[in-house]
KEZA-184430 format. One record per residue (C-alpha): x, y, z; residue number from 1. Coordinates in Angstrom, 1 decimal. Layout:
X  Y  Z  NUM .
...
//
This chain:
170.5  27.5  80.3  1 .
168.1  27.2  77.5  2 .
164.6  27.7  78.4  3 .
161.4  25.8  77.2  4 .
160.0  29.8  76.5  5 .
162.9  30.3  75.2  6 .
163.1  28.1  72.2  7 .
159.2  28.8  71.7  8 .
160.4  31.9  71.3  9 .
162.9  31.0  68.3  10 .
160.5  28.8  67.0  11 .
158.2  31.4  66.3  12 .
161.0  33.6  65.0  13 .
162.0  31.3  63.0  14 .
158.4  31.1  61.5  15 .
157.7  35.0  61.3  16 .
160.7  34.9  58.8  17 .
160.0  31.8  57.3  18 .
156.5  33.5  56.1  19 .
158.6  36.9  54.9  20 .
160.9  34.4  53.0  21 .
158.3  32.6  51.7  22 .
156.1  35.0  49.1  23 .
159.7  36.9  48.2  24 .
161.4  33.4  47.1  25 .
158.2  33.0  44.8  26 .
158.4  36.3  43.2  27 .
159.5  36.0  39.6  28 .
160.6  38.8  38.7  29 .
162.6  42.1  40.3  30 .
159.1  44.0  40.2  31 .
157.3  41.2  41.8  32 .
160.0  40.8  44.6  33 .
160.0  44.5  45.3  34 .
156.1  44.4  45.0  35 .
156.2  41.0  47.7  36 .
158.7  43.3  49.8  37 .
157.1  46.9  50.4  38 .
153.6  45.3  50.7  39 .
155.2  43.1  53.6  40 .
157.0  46.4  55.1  41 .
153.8  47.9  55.4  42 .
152.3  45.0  56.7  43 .
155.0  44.7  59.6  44 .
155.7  48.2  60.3  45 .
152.4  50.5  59.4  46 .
153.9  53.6  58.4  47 .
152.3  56.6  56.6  48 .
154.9  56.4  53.8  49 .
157.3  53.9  52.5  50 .
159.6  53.9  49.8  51 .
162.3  51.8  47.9  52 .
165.3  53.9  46.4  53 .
167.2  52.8  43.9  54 .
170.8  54.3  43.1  55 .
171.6  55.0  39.9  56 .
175.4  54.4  39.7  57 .
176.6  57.3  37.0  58 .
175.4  60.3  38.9  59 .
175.1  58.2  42.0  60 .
171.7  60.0  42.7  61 .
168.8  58.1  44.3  62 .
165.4  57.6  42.1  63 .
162.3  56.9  44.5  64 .
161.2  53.5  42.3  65 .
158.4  52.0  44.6  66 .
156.6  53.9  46.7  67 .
153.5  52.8  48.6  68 .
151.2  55.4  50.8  69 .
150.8  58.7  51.0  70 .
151.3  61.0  48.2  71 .
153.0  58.0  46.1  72 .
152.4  60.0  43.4  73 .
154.1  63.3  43.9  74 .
157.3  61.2  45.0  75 .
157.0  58.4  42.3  76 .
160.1  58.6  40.0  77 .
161.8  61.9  42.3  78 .
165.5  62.2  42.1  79 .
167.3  62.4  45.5  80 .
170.7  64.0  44.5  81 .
173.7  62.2  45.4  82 .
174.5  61.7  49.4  83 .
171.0  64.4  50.3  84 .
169.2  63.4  52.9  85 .
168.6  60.3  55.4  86 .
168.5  58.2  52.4  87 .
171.8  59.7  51.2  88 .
173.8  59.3  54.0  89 .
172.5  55.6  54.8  90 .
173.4  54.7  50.7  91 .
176.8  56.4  51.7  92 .
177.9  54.9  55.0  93 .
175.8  51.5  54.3  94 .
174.5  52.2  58.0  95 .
171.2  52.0  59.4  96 .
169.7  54.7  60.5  97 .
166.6  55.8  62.9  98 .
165.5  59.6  63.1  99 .
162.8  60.1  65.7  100 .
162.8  64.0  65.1  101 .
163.7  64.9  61.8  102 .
163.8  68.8  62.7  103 .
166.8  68.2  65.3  104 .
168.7  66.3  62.5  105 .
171.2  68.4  60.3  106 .
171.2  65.0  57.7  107 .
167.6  65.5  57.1  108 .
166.7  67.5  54.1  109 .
163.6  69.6  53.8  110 .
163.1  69.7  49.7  111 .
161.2  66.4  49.6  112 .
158.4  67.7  52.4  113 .
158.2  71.1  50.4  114 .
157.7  69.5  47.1  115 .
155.2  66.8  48.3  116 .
153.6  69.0  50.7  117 .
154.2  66.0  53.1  118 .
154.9  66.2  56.6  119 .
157.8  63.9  57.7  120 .
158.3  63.9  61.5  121 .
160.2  60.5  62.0  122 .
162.1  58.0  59.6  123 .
164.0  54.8  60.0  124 .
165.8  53.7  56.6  125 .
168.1  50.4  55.9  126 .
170.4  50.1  53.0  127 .
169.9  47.3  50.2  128 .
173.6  45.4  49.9  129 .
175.2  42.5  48.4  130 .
178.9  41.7  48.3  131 .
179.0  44.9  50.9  132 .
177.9  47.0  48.0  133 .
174.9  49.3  48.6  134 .
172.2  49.3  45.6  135 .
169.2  51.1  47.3  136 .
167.4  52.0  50.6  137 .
164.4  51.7  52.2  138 .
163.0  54.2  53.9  139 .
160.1  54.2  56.4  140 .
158.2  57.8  57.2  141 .
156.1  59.0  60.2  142 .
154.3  56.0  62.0  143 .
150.2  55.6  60.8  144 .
149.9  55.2  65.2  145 .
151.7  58.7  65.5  146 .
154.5  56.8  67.8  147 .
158.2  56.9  66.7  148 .
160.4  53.6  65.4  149 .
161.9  51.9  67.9  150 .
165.8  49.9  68.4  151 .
163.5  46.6  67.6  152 .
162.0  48.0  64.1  153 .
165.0  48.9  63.0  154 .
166.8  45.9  64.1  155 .
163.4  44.0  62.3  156 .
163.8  45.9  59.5  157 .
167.6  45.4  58.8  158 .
167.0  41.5  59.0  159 .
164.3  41.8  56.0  160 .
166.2  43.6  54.2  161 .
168.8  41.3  54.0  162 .
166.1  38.6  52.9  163 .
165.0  41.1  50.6  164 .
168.1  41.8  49.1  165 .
169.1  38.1  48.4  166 .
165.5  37.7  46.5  167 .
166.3  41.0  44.4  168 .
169.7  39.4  43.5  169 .
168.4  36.0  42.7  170 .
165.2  38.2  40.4  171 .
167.6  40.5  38.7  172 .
169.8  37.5  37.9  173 .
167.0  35.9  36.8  174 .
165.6  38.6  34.6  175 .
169.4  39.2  33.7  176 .
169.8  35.8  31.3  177 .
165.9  35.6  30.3  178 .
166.8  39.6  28.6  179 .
169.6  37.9  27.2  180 .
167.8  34.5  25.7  181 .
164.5  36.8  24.2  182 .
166.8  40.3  22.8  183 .
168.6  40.2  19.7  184 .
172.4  40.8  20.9  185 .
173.1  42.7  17.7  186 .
170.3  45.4  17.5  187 .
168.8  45.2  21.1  188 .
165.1  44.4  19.7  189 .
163.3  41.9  21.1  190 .
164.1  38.3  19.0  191 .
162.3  35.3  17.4  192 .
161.7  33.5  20.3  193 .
160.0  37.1  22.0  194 .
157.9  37.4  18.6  195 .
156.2  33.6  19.4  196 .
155.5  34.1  22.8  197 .
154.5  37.9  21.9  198 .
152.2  36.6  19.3  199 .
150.6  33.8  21.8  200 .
149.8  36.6  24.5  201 .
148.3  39.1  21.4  202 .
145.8  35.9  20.5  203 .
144.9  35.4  24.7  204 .
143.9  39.3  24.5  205 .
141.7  38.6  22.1  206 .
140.2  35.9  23.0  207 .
139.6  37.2  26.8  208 .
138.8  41.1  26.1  209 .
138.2  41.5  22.3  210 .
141.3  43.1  21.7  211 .
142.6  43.2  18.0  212 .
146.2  43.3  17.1  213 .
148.0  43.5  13.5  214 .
151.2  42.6  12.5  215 .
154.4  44.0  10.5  216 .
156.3  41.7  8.4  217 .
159.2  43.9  7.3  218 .
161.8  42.5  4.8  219 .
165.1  44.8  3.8  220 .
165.7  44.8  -0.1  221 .
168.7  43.6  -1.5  222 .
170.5  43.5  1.9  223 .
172.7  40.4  0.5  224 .
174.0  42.7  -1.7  225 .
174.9  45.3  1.3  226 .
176.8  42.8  2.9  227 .
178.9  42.1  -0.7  228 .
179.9  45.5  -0.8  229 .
180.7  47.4  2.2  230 .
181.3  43.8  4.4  231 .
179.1  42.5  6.9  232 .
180.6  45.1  9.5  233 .
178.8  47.4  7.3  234 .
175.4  45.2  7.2  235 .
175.3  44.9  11.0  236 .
176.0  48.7  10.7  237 .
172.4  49.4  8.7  238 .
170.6  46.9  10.6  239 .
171.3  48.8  13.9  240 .
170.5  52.2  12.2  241 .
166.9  50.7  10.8  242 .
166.1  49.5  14.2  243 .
166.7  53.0  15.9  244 .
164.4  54.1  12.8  245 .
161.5  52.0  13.6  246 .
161.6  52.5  17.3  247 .
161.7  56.2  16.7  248 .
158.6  55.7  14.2  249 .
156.2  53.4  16.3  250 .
154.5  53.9  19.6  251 .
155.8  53.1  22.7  252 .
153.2  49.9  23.1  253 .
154.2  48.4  19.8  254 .
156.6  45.4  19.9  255 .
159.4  45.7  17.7  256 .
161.2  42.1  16.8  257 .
164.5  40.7  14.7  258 .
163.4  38.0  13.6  259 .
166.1  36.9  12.0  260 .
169.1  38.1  9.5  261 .
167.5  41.4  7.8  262 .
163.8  40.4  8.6  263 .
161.6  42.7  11.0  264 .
158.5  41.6  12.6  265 .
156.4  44.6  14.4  266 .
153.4  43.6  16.5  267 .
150.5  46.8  17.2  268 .
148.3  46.0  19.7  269 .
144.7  48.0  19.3  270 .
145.0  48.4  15.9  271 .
142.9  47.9  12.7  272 .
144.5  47.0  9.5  273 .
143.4  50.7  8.5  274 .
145.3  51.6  11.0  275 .
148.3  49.9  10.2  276 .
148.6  50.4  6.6  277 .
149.2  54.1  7.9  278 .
152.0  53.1  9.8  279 .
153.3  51.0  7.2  280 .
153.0  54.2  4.5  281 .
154.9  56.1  7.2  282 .
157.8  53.9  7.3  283 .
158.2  53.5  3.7  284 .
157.9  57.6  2.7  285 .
160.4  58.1  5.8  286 .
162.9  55.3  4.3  287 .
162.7  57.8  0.7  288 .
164.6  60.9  2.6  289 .
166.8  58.8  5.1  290 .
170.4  57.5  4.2  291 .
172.3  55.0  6.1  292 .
176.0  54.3  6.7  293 .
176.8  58.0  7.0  294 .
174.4  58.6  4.3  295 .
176.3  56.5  1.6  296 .
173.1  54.0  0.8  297 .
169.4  54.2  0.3  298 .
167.4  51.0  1.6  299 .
164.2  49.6  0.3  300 .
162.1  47.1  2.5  301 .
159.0  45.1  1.4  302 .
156.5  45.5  4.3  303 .
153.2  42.5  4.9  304 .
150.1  43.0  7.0  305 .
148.0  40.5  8.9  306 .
145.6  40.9  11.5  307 .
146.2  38.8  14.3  308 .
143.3  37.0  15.3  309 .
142.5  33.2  17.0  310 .
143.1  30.9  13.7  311 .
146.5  32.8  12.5  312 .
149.0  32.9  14.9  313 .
150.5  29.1  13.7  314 .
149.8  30.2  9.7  315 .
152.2  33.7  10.9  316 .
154.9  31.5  12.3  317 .
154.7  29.2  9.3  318 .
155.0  32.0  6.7  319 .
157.8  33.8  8.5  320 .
159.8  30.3  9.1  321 .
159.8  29.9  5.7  322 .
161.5  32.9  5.3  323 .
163.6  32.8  7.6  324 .
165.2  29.4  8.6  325 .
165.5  29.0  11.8  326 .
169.4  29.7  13.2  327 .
171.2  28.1  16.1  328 .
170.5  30.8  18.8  329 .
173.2  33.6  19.7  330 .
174.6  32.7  22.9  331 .
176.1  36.0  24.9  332 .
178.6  36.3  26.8  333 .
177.7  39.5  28.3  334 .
179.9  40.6  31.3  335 .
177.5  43.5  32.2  336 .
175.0  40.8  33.9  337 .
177.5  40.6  36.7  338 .
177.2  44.3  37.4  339 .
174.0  44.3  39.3  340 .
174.6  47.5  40.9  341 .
174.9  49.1  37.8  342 .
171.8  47.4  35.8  343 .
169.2  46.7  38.3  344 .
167.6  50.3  38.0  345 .
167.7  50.0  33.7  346 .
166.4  46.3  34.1  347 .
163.7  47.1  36.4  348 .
162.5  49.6  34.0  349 .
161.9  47.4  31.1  350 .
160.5  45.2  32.8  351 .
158.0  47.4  33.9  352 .
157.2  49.4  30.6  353 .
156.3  45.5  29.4  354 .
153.9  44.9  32.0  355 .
152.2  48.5  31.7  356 .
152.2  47.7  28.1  357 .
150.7  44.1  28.5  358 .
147.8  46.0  30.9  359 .
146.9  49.0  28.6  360 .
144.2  47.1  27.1  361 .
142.9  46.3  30.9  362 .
143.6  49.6  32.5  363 .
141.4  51.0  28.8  364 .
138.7  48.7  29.4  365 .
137.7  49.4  32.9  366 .
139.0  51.9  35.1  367 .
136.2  51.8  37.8  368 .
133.1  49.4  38.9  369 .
129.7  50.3  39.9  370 .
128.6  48.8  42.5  371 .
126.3  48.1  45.6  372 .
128.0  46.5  48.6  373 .
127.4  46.4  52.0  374 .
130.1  46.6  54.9  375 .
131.3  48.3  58.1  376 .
134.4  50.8  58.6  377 .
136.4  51.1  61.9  378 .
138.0  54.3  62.2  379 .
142.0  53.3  63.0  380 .
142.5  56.3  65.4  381 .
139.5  57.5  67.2  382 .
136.8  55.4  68.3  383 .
134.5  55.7  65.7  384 .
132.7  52.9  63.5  385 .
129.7  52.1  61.5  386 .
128.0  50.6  58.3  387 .
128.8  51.4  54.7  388 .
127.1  51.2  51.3  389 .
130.6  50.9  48.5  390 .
129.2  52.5  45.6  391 .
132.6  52.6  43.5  392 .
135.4  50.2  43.4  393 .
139.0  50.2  41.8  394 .
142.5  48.6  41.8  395 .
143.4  51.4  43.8  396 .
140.6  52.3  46.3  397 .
137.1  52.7  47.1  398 .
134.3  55.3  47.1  399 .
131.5  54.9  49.9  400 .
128.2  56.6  51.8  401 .
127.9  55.7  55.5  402 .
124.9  55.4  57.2  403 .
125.7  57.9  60.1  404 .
125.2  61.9  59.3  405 .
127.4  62.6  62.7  406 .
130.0  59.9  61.7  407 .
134.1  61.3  63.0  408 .
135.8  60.7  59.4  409 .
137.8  63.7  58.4  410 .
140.5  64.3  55.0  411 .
143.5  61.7  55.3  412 .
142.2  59.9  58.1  413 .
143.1  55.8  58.1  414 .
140.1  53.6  58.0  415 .
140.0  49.9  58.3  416 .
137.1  48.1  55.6  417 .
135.5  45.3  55.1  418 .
133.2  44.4  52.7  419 .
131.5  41.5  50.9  420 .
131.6  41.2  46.9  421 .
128.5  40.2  45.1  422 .
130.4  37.4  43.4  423 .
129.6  33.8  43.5  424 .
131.6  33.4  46.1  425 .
130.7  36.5  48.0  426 .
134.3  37.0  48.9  427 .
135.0  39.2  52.2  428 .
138.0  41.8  51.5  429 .
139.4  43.7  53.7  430 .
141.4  47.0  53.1  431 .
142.8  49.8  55.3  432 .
142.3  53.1  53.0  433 .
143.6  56.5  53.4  434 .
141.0  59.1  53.3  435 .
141.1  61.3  49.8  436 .
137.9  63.2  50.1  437 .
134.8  63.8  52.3  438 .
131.4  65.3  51.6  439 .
128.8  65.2  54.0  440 .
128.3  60.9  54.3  441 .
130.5  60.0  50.9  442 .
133.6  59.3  51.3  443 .
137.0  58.7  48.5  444 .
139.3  56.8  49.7  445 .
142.8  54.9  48.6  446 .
143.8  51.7  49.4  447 .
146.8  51.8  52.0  448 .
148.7  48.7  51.5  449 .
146.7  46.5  48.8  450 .
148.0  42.9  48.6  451 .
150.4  42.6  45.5  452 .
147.9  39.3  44.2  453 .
144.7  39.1  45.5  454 .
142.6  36.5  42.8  455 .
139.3  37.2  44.4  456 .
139.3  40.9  44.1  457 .
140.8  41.2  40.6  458 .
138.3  38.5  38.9  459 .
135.5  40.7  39.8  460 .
136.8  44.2  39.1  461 .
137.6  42.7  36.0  462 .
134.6  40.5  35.4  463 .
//
């Protein structure tokens, strides 16, 4: 029989997942879903270390893609050969896995500790799987309590990662057909409807930060007459080998576009017209020694500056219309989007050079804030609290004084925080930090497990 506590009991189950599901269905993209994701693991399960592992399905090695806590950034990016390690046998067997004593277990392997100078003494790890295929793991390290993983987290864990990996599917499909309606099929560039929403965002930078831009307009010469004769086989052919040229030209945060036919738009943010008449030079005295189509033709291109600023974006768009009629779109029937396993890693990655490369002008502008804040700190260990004065803030952690000479903080310790902002709305955050550094009563510290979207916090740091 059915108990009243008993379905209380579901009830609130039912709600604990409800709120995981929640912020992961809203996530828009794969990096926002895996963001949504670890920030709730470490939420949940409050472990020293946490990371995501993708496989990459060639080698069928293991890349560490998101990871959250300590020493992130020695393990950021590392390459986990194929089947080494917890993580290698779970992505092998599709089985979940707890460790409670990673020295009595042959599986575990020992590089990872030695090359991050990390300590692991416990792990619990899940595998990421759709239609029974395994894409990733997640792994959990060494309890922030000093306790081991239980039966229950693992159980816990293995039911959000199947939310999880149901919200990754549904963001890489997503992500999957918006790559495919913004990239030119032909030359892999980004396309004419890219360059109008690329040019919008260029305008929003300036008006919010200051931030100029300049434009490219880059015409091929006599390309009609390419196409006449050596066939269009041969056209497709040259525009394919002058987009390899340019990419291998411009800088990594410049935004290369087909616009249409053999028309090129390029779009360089922080960058004077100076500036780009120098990269414009470049490109025409590298066109005078390069040949295309096994080095049967020479190409000439007629290249146009502008400076992008507020009152030009719709005269651009009218200029380059008129050279370029607009063409029904390419529609693609790309088969490749169906092999998730395979493109989720790639996809992921592009994604994110984009949104490093829309926050370069941010991350330039301000990397730090002075401040003067009061607020408390409550060691998470030892029984130890007291006031604070935050003298330095960041995206990525705080540096303090405390008001007690005797007070118990010590290097890598976990501290809880809370502090008011001096903004209008003298908004309370509150952040558990790992301790980076301690001298006498100032203290560096990172921020443990920083919401993915806090509004409050980012208006002001970047106010």
């Amino acid at each position: 029989m059915i108990t009243e506590n008993d379905t209380i009991e579901r009830i609130k189950n039912a709600s604990f997942f409800l709120e995981i599901g929640k912020p992961l269905a809203k996530a828009k993209t794969i990096k926002e879903t895996l963001d949504v994701l670890m920030y709730q693991v470490g939420t949940i399960f409050q472990p020293m270390n946490w990371s995501l592992l993708l496989k990459e399905p060639k080698s069928g090695d293991m890349i560490f893609t998101v990871v959250v806590g300590a020493n992130k950034d020695k393990l950021q990016g590392l390459r986990l050969p194929k089947g080494e390690g917890i993580a290698g046998h779970i992505l092998n067997t599709g089985e979940s896995l707890i460790v409670e004593n990673v020295e009595t277990d042959k599986r575990f392997s020992i590089r990872i500790d030695e090359s991050t100078g990390f300590k692991t003494k416990s792990i619990i790890g899940v595998p990421l799987k759709t239609d029974d295929k395994v894409f990733g793991v997640i792994e959990l390290i060494n309890k922030i309590s000093g306790g081991n993983f239980t039966q229950f987290d693992l159980t816990l864990l293995n039911t959000i990662a199947e939310y999880a990996a149901i919200a990754i599917e549904r963001s890489y499909y997503n992500q999957a057909l918006k790559k495919i309606a913004l990239t030119d099929s032909l030359t892999g560039l980004k396309n004419r409807n890219s360059f109008e929403r690329a040019l919008s965002s260029r305008v929003e930078m300036l008006k919010r930060y200051g931030v100029i831009s300049s434009l490219l307009i880059i015409d091929i010469n006599g390309f009609k007459q390419i196409n006449q004769k050596y066939g269009h086989e041969a056209g497709d052919k040259v525009l394919k080998e002058f987009a390899l040229m340019l990419k291998s030209m411009l800088r990594a945060v410049d935004d290369i576009f087909r616009y249409n036919g053999d028309k090129f738009t390029v779009i360089m943010p922080q960058t004077s017209l100076d500036k780009a008449e120098k990269s414009k030079l470049r490109i025409l005295n590298k066109l005078t020694s390069t040949k295309f189509l096994d080095g049967k033709i020479s190409i000439g291109v007629t290249v146009g500056i502008r400076l992008i600023d507020e009152g030009s974006a719709k005269e651009i768009l009218t200029f380059v219309n008129k050279k370029s009629p607009i063409q029904p779109p390419f529609i693609s029937n790309n088969d490749d989007v169906e092999r998730m396993e395979s493109n989720l890693k790639p996809l992921l990655d592009e994604e994110s050079e984009e949104i490093e490369s829309d926050r370069l002008e941010e991350k330039n502008k301000v990397h730090y804030k002075e401040v003067m804040l009061s607020g408390d700190y409550t060691h998470f260990s030892k029984r130890d609290h007291g006031h604070i004065t935050v003298k330095r803030i960041s995206m990525q952690g705080v540096e303090f004084e405390t008001m007690r000479q005797n007070h118990k903080i010590e290097l890598y310790d976990i501290l809880d925080l809370t502090f008011n902002l001096d903004d209008s709305k003298n908004s309370l955050i509150k952040r558990r930090v790992r301790v980076d550094s301690v001298k006498d009563k100032y203290v560096q510290a990172d921020f443990y497990n920083p919401p993915p979207y806090d509004k409050n916090f980012w208006f002001y740091f970047m106010g």
